[in-house]
PQR file with spaces between the fields and no chain letter, atoms N, CA, C, O and H, PARSE charges and radii, in Angstrom:
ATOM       1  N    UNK     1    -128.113   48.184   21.922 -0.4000 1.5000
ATOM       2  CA   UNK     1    -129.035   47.456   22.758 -0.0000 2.0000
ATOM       3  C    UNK     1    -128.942   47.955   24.207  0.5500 1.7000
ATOM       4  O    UNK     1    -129.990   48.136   24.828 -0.5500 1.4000
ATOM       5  N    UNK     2    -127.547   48.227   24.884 -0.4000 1.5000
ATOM       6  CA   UNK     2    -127.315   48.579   26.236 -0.0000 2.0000
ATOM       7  C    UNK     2    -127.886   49.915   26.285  0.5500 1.7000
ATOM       8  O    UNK     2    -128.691   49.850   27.214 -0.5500 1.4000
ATOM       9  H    UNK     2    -126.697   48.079   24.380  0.4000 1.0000
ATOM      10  N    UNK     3    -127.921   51.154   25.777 -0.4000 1.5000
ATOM      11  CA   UNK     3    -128.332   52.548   25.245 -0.0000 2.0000
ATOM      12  C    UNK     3    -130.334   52.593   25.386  0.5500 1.7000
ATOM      13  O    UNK     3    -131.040   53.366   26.033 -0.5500 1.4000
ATOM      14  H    UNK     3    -127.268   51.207   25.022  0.4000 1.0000
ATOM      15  N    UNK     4    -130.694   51.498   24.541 -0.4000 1.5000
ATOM      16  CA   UNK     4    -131.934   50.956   24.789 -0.0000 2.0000
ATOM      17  C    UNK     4    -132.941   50.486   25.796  0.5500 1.7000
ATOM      18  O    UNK     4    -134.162   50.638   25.833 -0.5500 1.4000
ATOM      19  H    UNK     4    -130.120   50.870   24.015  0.4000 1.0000
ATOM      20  N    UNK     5    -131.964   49.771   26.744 -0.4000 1.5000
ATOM      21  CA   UNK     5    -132.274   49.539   27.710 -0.0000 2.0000
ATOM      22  C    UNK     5    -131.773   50.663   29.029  0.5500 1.7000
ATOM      23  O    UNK     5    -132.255   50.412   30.134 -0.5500 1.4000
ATOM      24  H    UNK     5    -130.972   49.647   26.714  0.4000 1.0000
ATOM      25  N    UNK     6    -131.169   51.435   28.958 -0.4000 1.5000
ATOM      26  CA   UNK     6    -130.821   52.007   29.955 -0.0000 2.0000
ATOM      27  C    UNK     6    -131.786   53.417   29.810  0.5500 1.7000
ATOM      28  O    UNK     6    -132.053   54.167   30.749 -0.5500 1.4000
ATOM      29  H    UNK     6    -130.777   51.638   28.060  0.4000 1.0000
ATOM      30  N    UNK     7    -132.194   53.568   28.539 -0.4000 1.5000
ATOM      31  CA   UNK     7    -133.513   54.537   28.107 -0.0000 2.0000
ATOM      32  C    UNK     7    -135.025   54.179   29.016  0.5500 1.7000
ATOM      33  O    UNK     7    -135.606   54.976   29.752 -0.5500 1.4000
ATOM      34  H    UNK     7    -131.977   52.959   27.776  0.4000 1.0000
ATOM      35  N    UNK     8    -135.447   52.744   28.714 -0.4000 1.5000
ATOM      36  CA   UNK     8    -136.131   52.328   28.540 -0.0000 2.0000
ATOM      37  C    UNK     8    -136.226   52.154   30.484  0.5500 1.7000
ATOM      38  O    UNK     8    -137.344   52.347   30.962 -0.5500 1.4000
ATOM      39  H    UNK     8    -134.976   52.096   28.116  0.4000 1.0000
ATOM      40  N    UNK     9    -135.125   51.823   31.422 -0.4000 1.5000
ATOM      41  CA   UNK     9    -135.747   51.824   32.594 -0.0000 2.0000
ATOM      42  C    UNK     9    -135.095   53.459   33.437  0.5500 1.7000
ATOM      43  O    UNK     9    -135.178   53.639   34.652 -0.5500 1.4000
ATOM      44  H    UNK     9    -134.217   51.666   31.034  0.4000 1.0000
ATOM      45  N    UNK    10    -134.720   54.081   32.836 -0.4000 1.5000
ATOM      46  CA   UNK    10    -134.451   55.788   32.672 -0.0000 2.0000
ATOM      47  C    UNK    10    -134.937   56.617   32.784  0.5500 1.7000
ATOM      48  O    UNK    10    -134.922   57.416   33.720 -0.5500 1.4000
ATOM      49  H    UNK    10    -134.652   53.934   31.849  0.4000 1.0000
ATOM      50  N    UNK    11    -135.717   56.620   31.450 -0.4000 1.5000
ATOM      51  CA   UNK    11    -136.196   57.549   30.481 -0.0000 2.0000
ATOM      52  C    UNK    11    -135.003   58.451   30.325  0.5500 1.7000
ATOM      53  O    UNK    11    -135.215   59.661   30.242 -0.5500 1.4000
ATOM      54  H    UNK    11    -135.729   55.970   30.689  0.4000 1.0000
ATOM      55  N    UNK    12    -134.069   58.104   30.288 -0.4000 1.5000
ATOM      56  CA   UNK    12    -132.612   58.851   29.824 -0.0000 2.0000
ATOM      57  C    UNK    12    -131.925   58.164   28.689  0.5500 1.7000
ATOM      58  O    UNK    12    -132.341   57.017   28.521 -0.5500 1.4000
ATOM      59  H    UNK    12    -133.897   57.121   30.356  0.4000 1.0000
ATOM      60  N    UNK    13    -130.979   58.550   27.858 -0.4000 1.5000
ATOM      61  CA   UNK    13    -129.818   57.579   26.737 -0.0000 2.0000
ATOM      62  C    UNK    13    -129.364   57.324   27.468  0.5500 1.7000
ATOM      63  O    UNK    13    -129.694   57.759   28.572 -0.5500 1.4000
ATOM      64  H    UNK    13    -130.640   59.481   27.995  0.4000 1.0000
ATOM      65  N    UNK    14    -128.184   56.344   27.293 -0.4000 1.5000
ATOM      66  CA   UNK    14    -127.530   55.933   28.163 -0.0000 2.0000
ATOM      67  C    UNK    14    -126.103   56.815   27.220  0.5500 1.7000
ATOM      68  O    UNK    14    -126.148   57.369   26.121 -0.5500 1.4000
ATOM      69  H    UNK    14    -127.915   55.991   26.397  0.4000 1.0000
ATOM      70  N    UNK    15    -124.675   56.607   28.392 -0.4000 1.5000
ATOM      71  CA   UNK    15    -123.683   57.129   27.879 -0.0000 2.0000
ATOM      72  C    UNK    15    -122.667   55.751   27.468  0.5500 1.7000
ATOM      73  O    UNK    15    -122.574   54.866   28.319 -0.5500 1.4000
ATOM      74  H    UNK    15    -124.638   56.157   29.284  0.4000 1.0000
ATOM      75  N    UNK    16    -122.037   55.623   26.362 -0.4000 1.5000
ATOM      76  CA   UNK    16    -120.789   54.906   26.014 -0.0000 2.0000
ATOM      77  C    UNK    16    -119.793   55.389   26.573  0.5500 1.7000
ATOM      78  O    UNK    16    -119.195   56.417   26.254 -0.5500 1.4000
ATOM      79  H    UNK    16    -122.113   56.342   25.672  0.4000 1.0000
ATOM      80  N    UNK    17    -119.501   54.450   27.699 -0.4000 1.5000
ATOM      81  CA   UNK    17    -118.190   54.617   28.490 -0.0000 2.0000
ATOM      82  C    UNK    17    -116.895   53.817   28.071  0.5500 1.7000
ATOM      83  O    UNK    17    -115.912   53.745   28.809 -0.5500 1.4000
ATOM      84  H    UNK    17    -119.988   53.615   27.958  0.4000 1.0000
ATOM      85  N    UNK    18    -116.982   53.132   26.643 -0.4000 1.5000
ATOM      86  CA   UNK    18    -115.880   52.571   26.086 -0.0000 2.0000
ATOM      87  C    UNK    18    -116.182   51.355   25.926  0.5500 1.7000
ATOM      88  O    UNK    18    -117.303   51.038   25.527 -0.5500 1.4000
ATOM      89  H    UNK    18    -117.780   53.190   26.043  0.4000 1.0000
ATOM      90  N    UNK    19    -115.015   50.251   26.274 -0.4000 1.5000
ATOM      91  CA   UNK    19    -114.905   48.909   25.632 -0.0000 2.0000
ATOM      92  C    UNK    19    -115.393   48.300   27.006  0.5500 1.7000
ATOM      93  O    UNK    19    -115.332   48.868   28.097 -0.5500 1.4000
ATOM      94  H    UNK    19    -114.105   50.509   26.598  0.4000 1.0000
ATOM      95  N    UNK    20    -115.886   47.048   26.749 -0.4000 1.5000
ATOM      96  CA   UNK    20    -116.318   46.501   27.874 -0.0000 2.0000
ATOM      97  C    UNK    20    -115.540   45.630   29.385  0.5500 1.7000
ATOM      98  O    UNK    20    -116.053   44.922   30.252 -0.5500 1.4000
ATOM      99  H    UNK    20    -115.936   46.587   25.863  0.4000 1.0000
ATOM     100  N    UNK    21    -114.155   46.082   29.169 -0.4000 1.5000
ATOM     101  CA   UNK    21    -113.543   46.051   29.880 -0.0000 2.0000
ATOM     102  C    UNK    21    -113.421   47.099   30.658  0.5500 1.7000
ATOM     103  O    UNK    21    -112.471   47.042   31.439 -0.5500 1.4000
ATOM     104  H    UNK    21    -113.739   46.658   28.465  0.4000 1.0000
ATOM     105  N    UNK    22    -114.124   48.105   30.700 -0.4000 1.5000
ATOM     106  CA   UNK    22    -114.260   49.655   31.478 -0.0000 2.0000
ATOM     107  C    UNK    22    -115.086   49.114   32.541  0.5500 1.7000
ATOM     108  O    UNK    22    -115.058   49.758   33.589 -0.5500 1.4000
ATOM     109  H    UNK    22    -114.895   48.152   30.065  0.4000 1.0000
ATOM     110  N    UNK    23    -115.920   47.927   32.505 -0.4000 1.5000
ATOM     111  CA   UNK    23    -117.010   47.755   33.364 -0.0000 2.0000
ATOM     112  C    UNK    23    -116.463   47.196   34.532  0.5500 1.7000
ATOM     113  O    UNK    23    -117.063   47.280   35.604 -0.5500 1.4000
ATOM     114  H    UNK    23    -115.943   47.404   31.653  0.4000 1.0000
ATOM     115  N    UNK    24    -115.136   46.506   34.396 -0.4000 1.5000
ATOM     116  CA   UNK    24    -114.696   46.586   35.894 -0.0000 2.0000
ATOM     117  C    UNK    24    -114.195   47.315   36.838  0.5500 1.7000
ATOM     118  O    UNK    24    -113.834   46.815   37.904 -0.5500 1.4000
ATOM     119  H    UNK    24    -114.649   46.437   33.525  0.4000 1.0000
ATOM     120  N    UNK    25    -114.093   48.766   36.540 -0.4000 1.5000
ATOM     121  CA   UNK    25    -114.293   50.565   37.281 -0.0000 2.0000
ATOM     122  C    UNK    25    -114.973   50.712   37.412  0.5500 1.7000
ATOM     123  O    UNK    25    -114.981   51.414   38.423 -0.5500 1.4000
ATOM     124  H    UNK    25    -114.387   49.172   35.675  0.4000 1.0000
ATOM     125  N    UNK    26    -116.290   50.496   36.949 -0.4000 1.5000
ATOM     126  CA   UNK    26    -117.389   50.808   37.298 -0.0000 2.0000
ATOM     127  C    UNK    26    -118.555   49.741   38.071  0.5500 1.7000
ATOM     128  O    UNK    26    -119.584   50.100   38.644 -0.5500 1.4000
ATOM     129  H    UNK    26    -116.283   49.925   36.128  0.4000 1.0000
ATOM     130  N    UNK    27    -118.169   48.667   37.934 -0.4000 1.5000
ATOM     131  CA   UNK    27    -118.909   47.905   39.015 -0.0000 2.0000
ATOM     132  C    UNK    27    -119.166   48.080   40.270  0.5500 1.7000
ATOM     133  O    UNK    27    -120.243   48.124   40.866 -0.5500 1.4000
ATOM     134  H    UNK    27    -117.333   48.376   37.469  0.4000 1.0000
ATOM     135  N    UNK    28    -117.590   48.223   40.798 -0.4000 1.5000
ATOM     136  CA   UNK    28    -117.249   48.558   42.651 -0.0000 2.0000
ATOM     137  C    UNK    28    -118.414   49.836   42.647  0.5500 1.7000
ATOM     138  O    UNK    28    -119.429   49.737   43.335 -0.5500 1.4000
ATOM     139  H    UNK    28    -116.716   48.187   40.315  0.4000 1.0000
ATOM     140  N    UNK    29    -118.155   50.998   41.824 -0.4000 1.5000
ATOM     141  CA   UNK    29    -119.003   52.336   42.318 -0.0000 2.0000
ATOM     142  C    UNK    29    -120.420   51.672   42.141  0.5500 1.7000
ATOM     143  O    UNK    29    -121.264   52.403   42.658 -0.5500 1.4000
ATOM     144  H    UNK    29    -117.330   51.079   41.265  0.4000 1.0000
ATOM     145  N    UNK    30    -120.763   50.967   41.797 -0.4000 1.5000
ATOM     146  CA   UNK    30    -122.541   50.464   41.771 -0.0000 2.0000
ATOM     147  C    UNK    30    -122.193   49.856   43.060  0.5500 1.7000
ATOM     148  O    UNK    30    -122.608   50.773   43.767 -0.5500 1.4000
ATOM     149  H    UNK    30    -120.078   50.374   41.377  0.4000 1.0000
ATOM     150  N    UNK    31    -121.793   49.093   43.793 -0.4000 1.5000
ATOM     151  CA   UNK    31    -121.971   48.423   45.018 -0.0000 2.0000
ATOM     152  C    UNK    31    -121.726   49.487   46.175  0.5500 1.7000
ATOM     153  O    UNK    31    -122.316   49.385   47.250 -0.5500 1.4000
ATOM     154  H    UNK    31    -121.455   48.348   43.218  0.4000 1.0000
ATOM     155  N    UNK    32    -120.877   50.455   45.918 -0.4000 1.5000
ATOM     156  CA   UNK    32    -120.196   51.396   46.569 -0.0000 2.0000
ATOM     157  C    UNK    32    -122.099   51.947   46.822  0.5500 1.7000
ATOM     158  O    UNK    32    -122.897   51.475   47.632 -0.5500 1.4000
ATOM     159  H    UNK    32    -120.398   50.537   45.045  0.4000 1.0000
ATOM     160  N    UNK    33    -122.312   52.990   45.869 -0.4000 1.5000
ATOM     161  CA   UNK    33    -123.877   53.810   45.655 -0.0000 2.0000
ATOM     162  C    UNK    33    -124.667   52.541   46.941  0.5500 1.7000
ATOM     163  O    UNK    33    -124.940   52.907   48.084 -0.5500 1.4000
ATOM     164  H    UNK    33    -121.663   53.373   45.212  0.4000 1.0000
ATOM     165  N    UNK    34    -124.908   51.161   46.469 -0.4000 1.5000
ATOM     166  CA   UNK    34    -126.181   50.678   46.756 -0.0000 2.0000
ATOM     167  C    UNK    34    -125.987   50.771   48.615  0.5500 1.7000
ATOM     168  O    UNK    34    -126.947   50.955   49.364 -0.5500 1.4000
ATOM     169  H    UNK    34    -124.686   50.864   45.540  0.4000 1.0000
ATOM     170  N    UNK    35    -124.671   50.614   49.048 -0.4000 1.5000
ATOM     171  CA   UNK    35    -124.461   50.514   50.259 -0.0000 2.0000
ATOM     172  C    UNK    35    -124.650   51.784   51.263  0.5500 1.7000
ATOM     173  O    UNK    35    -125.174   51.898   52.372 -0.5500 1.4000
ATOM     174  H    UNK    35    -123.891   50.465   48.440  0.4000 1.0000
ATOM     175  N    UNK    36    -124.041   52.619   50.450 -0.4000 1.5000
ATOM     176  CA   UNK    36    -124.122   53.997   50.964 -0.0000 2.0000
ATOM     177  C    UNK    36    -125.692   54.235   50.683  0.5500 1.7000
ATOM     178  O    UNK    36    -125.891   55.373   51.111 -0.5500 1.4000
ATOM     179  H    UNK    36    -123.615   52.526   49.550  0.4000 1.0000
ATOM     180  N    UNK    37    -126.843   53.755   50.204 -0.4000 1.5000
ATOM     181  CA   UNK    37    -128.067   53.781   49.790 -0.0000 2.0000
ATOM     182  C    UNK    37    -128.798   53.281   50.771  0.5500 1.7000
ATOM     183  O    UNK    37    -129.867   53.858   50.975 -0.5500 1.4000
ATOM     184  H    UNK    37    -126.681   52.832   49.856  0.4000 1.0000
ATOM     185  N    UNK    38    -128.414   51.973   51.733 -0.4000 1.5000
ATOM     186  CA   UNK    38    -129.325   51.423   52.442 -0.0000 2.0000
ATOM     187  C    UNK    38    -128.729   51.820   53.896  0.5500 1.7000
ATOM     188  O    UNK    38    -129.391   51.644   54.919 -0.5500 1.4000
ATOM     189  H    UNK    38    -127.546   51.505   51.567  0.4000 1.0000
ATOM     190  N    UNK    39    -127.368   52.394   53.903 -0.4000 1.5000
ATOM     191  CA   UNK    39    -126.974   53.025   54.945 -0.0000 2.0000
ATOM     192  C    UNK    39    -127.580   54.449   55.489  0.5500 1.7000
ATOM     193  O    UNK    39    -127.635   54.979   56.599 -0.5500 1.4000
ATOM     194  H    UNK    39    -126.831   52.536   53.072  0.4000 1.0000
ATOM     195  N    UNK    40    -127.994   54.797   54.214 -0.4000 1.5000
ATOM     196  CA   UNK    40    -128.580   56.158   55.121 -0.0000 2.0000
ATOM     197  C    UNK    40    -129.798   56.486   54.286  0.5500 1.7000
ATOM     198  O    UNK    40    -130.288   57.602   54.112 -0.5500 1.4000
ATOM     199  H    UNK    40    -127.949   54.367   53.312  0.4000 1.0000
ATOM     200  N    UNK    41    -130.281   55.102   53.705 -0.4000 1.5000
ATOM     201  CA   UNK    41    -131.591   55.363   53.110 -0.0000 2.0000
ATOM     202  C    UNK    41    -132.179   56.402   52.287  0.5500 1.7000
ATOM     203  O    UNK    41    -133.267   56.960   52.430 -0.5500 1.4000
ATOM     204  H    UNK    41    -129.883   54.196   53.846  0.4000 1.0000
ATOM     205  N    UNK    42    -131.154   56.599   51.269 -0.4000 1.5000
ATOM     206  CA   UNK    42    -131.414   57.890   50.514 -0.0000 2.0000
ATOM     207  C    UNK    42    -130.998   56.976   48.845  0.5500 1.7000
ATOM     208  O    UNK    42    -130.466   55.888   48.628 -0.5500 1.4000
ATOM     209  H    UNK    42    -130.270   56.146   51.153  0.4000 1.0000
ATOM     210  N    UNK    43    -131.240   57.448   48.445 -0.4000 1.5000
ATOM     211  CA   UNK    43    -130.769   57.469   46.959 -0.0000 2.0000
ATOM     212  C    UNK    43    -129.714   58.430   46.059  0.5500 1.7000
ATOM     213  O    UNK    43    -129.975   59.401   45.348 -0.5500 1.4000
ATOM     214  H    UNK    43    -131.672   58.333   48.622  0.4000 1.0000
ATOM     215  N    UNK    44    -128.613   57.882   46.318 -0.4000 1.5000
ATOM     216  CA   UNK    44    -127.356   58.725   45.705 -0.0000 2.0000
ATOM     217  C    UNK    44    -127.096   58.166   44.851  0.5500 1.7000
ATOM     218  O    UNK    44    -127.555   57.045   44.634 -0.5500 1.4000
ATOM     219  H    UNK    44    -128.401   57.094   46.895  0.4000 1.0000
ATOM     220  N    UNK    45    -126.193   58.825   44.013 -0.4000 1.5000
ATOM     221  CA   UNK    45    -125.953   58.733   42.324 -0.0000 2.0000
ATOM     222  C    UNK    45    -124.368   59.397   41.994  0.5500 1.7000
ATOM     223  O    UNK    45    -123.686   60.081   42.758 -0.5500 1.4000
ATOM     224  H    UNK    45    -125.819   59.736   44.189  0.4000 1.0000
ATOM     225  N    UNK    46    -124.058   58.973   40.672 -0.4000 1.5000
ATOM     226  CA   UNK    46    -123.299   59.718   40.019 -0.0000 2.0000
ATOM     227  C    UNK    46    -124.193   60.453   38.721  0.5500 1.7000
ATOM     228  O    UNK    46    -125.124   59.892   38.144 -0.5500 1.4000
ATOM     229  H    UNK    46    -124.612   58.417   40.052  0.4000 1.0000
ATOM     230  N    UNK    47    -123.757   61.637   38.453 -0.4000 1.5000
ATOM     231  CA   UNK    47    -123.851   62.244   37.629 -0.0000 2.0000
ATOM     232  C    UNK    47    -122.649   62.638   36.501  0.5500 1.7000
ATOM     233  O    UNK    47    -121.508   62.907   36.878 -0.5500 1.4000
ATOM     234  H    UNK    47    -123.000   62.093   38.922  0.4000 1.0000
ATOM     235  N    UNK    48    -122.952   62.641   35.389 -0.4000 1.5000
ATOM     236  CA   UNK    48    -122.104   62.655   34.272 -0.0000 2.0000
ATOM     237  C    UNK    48    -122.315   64.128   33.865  0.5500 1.7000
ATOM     238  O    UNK    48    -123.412   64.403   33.380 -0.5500 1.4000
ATOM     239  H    UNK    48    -123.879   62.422   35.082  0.4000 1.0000
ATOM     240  N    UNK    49    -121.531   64.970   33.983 -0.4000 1.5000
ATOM     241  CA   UNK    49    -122.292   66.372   33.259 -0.0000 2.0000
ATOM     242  C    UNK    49    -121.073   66.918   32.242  0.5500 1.7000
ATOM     243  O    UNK    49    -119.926   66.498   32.391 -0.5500 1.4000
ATOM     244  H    UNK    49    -120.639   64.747   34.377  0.4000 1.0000
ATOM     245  N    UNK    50    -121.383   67.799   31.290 -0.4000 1.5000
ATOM     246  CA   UNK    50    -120.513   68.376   30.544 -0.0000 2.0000
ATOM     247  C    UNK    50    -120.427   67.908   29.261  0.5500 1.7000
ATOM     248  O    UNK    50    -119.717   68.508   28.454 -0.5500 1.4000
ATOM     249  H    UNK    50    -122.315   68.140   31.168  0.4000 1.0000
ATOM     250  N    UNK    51    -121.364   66.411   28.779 -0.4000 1.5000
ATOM     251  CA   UNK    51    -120.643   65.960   28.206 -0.0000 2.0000
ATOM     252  C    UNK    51    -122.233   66.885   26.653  0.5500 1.7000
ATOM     253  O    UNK    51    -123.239   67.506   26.996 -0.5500 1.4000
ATOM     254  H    UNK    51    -121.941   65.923   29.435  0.4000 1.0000
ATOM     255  N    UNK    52    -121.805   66.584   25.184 -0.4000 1.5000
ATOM     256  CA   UNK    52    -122.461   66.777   24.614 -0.0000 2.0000
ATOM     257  C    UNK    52    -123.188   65.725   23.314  0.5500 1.7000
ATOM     258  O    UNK    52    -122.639   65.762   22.213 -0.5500 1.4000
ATOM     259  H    UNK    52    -120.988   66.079   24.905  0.4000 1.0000
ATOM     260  N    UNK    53    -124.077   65.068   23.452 -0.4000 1.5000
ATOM     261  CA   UNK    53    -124.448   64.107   23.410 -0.0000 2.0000
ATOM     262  C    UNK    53    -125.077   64.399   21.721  0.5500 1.7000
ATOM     263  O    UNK    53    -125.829   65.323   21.412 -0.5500 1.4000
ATOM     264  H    UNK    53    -124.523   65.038   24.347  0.4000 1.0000
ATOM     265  N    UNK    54    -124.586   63.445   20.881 -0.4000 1.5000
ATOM     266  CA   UNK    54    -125.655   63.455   19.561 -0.0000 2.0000
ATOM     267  C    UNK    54    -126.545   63.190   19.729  0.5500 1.7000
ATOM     268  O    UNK    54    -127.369   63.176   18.814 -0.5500 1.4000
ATOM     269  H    UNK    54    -123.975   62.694   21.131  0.4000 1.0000
């Protein structure tokens, strides 16, 4: 369902980053991005690369 939705406002798959206790590492970097976003008014990201996806 999460894969689905992360397609769906994307147009990308989404990646399985594990059990859902991973999501508290990764929260801070979403607040981290949005701040550094309205600070200099750009749109920055992480990128995942390398990986090989079924």
């Amino acid at each position: 369902m999460a894969a689905d939705l992360a397609r769906a406002i994307t147009g990308r798959d989404g990646i399985d980053a594990g059990a859902l206790r991973m999501a508290r590492h990764l929260e801070p970097l979403t607040a981290t991005l949005i701040s550094i976003n309205k600070r200099y008014k750009t749109r920055s990201g992480i990128r995942v690369v390398g990986l090989e996806v079924d």
